[in-house]
C-alpha positions in Angstrom: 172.6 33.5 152.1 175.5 35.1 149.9 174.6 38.4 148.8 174.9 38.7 144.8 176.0 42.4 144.2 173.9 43.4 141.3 173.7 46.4 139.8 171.2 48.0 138.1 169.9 51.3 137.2 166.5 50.4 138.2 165.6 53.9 138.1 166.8 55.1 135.1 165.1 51.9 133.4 161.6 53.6 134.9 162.9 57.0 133.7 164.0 55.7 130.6 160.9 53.9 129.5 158.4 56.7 131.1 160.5 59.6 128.4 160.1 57.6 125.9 156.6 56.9 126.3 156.3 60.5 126.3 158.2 60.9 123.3 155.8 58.3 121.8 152.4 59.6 122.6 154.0 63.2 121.1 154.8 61.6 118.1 151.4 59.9 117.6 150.3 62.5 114.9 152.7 60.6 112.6 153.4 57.7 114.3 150.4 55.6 115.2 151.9 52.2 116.6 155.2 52.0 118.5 157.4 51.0 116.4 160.1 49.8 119.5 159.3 47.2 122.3 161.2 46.6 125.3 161.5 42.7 125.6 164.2 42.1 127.8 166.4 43.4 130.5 170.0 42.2 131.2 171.1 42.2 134.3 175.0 42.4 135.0 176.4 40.9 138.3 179.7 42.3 139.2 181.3 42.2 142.5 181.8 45.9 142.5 179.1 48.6 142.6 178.6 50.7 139.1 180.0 54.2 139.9 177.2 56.0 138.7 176.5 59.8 138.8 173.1 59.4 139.3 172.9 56.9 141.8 174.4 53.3 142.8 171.1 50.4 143.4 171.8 47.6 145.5 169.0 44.9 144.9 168.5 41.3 145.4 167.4 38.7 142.7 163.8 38.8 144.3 163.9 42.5 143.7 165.1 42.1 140.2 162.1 39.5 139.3 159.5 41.9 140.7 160.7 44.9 138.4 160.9 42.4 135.4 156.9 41.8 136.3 156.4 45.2 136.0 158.0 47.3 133.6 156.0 45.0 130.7 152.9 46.0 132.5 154.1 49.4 132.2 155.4 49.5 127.9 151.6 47.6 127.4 149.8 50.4 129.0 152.2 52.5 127.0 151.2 51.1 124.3 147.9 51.0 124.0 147.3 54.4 124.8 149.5 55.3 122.1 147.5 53.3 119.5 143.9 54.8 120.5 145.2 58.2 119.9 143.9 59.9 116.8 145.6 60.1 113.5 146.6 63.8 113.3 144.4 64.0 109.8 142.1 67.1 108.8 139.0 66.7 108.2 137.7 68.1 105.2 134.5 67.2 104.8 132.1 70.7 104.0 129.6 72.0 107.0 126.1 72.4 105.6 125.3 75.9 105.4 121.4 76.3 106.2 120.5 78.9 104.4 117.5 80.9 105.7 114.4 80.6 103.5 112.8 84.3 103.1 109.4 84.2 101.7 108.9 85.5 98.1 106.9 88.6 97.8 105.0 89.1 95.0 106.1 91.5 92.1 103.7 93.6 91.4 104.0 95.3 87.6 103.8 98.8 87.2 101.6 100.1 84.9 102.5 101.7 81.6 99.9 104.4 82.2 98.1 105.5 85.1 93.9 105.9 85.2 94.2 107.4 88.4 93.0 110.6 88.1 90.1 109.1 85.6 89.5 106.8 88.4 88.8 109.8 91.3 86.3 111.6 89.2 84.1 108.9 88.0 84.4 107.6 91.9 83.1 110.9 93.1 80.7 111.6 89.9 79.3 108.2 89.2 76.8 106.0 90.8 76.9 102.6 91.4 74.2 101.7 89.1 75.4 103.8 86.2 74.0 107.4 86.6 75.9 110.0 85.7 76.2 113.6 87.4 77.2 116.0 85.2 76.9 118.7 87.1 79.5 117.2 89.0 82.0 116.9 86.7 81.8 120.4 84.9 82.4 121.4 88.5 85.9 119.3 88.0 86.1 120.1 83.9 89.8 121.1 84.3 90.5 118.0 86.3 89.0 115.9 83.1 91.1 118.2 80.7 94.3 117.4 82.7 93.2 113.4 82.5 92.9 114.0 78.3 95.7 115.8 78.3 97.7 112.6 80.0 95.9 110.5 77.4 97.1 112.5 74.5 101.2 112.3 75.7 101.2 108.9 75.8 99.6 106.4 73.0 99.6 102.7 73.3 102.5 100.8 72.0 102.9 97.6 69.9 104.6 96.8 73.2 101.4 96.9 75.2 99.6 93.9 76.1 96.0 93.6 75.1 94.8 94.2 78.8 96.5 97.8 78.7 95.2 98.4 75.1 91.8 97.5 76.3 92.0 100.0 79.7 93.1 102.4 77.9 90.6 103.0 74.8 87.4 102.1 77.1 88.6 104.4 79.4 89.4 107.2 76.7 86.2 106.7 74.9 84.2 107.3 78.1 85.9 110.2 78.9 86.0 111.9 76.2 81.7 111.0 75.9 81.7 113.0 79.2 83.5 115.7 77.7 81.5 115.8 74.8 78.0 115.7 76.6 79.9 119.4 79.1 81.1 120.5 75.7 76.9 120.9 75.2 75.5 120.6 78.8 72.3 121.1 79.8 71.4 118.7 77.2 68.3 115.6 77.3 70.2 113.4 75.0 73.8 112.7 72.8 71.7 112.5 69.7 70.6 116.2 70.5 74.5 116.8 69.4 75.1 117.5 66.0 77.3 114.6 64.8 78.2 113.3 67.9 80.1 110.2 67.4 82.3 111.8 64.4 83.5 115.0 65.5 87.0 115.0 65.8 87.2 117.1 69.1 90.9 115.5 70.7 93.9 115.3 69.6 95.5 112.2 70.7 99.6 112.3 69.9 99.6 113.7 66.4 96.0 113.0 65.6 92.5 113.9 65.6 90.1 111.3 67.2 86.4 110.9 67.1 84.5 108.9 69.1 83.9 106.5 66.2 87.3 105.9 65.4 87.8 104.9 68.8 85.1 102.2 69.2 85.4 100.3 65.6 88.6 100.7 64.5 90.7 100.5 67.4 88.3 99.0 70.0 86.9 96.0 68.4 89.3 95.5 66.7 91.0 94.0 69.7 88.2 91.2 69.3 86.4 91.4 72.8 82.9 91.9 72.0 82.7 92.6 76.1 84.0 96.2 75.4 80.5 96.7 74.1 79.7 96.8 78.0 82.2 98.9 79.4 82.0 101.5 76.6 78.9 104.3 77.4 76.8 106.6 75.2 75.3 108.7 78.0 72.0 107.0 77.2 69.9 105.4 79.4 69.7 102.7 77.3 73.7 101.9 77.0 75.5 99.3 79.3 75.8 101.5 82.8 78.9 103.1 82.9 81.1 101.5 85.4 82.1 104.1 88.4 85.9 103.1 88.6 88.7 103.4 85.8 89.5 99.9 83.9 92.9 98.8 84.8 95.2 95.9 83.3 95.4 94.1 85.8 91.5 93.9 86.4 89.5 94.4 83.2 89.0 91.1 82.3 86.7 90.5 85.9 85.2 93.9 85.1 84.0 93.2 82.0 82.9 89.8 83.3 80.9 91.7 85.9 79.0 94.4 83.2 78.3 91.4 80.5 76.3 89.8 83.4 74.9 92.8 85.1 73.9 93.9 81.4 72.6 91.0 80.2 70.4 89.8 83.6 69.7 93.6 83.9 65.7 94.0 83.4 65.3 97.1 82.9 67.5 96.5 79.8 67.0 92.8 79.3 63.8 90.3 79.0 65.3 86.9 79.5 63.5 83.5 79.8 64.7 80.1 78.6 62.1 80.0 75.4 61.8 83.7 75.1 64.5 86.8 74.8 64.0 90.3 74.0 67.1 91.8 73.9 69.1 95.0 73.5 69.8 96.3 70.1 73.5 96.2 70.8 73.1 92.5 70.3 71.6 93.6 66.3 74.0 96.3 65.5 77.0 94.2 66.5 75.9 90.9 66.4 79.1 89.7 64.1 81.0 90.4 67.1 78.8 88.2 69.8 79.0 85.3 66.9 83.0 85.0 66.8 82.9 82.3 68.9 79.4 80.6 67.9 75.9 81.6 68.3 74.2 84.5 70.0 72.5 82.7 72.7 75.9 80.5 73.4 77.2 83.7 74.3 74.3 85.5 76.3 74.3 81.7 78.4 77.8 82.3 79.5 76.6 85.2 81.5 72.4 84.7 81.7 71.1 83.5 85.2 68.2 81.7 83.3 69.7 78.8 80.8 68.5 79.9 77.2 67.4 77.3 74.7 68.5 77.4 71.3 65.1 77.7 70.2 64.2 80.7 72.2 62.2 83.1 70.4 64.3 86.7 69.7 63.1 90.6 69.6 64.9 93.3 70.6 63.8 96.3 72.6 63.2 99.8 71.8 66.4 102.2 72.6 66.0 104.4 75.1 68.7 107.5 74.1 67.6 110.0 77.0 70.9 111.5 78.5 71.8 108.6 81.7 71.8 111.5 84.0 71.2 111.0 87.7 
């Protein structure tokens, strides 16, 4: 069989096509696709061998075919690769930030006066159920002194809720009663005092105050007929004084707490549903307990015993001997 010299560069044909695949996958950020296929290769027969610097291939027809088979294989691999690769595109889509949830405390408002010091003595001078030592507290005058003294540098404002207005005067008016009841200690009763409810004794700010200035111009005024339970007039009779300071934040549930412990109190208080003999608070001020209806739709808000509307009325004698323990 004659021998057909043919030359090819069968080599450089695999070298060739394996650089440029190379050059194509490195170009896939811009290119996706390959733009070139290989779809043929001519094959020169010549009766002399190629001179060629690289290298000189002798190979029969047989040969030839079987590298033809192949190098498509080869550009198809190529190519497929080339077109699975990612587009070279950034992605600009925003990360969720998780932002850590801190649980919110609660803030607490500072009050626009302090009862503190109000608030240790009556603690340390004041029983639960009302009784007052005096003793006690002319051993700790100075310490009231110093309390009036705070009261007097620093008036309510217009800018004062009613809560603070309220703590304040009910806590003023009992402690200046105290001072008055030292002012004439050892005494059996405040009406034993000449005067004892308009003697201007403390100067509050610029003024003079008596004790009632306090209660019915400024006090109810503020149109809570409760303050006629937190306020005291060292008599037995009187709404026990409370043995802790009003404060903003809590006088409302304080003076919820003395209007029912006053009014269910027996000593101070008959109460049945068809029968009441009641305090003579309830007569002397008895325009403020009817500002929002009746008298006995206010004593049932706070009565244990439901009262009817027909319930028979007297009041009880006042008892005005000094509330002393």
């Amino acid at each position: 069989m004659k021998q057909t010299n043919v030359c090819i560069t069968a080599s450089l044909v695999v070298i060739l096509l394996s650089c440029s695949a190379s050059k194509q996958v490195a170009k896939t950020t811009t290119q996706p696709k390959v733009n070139k296929e290989i779809t043929e290769i001519k094959i020169t027969e010549t009766k002399k061998p190629i001179e060629n610097p690289v290298q000189n291939v002798e190979i029969s027809k047989a040969a030839v075919d079987s590298i033809k088979k192949e190098i498509p294989k080869t550009i198809i691999k190529v190519k497929e690769v080339e077109t699975k690769l990612p587009q070279d595109t950034e992605d600009t889509t925003p990360v969720p930030v998780k932002k850590s949830k801190v649980p919110e405390q609660p803030i607490k408002a500072i009050p626009v006066f302090s009862h503190t010091t109000w608030n240790d003595l009556i603690r340390k001078n004041v029983a639960a159920n009302g009784d007052v030592n005096y003793k006690g507290f002319k051993g700790n005058w100075s310490v009231l002194r110093r309390y009036i003294s705070q009261l007097a540098q620093q008036l309510p404002e217009d800018s004062w809720s009613t809560e603070e207005k309220l703590a304040y005067w009910m806590n003023a008016y009992n402690a200046l009663t105290v001072d008055l009841i030292l002012r004439n200690y050892p005494t059996k009763s405040i009406k034993d005092i000449k005067d004892p409810w308009d003697q201007r004794l403390w100067k509050l700010g610029k003024k003079w105050y008596n004790l009632n200035e306090i209660e019915h111009q400024i006090l109810r005024k503020l149109n809570d007929p409760r303050i006629h339970f937190g306020i005291n007039c060292a008599s037995f009779s009187c709404p026990p004084l409370l043995n802790e300071a009003f404060t903003a934040e809590k006088v409302n549930a304080q003076l919820d707490f003395l209007a029912k412990r006053f009014i269910n109190d027996g000593q101070r208080n008959n109460i049945t549903a068809n029968t009441i003999k009641i305090s003579k608070i309830f007569s002397w001020f008895s325009k403020d307990f009817k500002k929002d209806g009746d008298l006995i739709s206010f004593l049932n808000k706070y009565a244990e015993v439901q009262i009817s509307n027909k319930a028979k009325k007297s009041y009880v004698d006042y008892n005005w001997a000094l509330n002393e323990q």
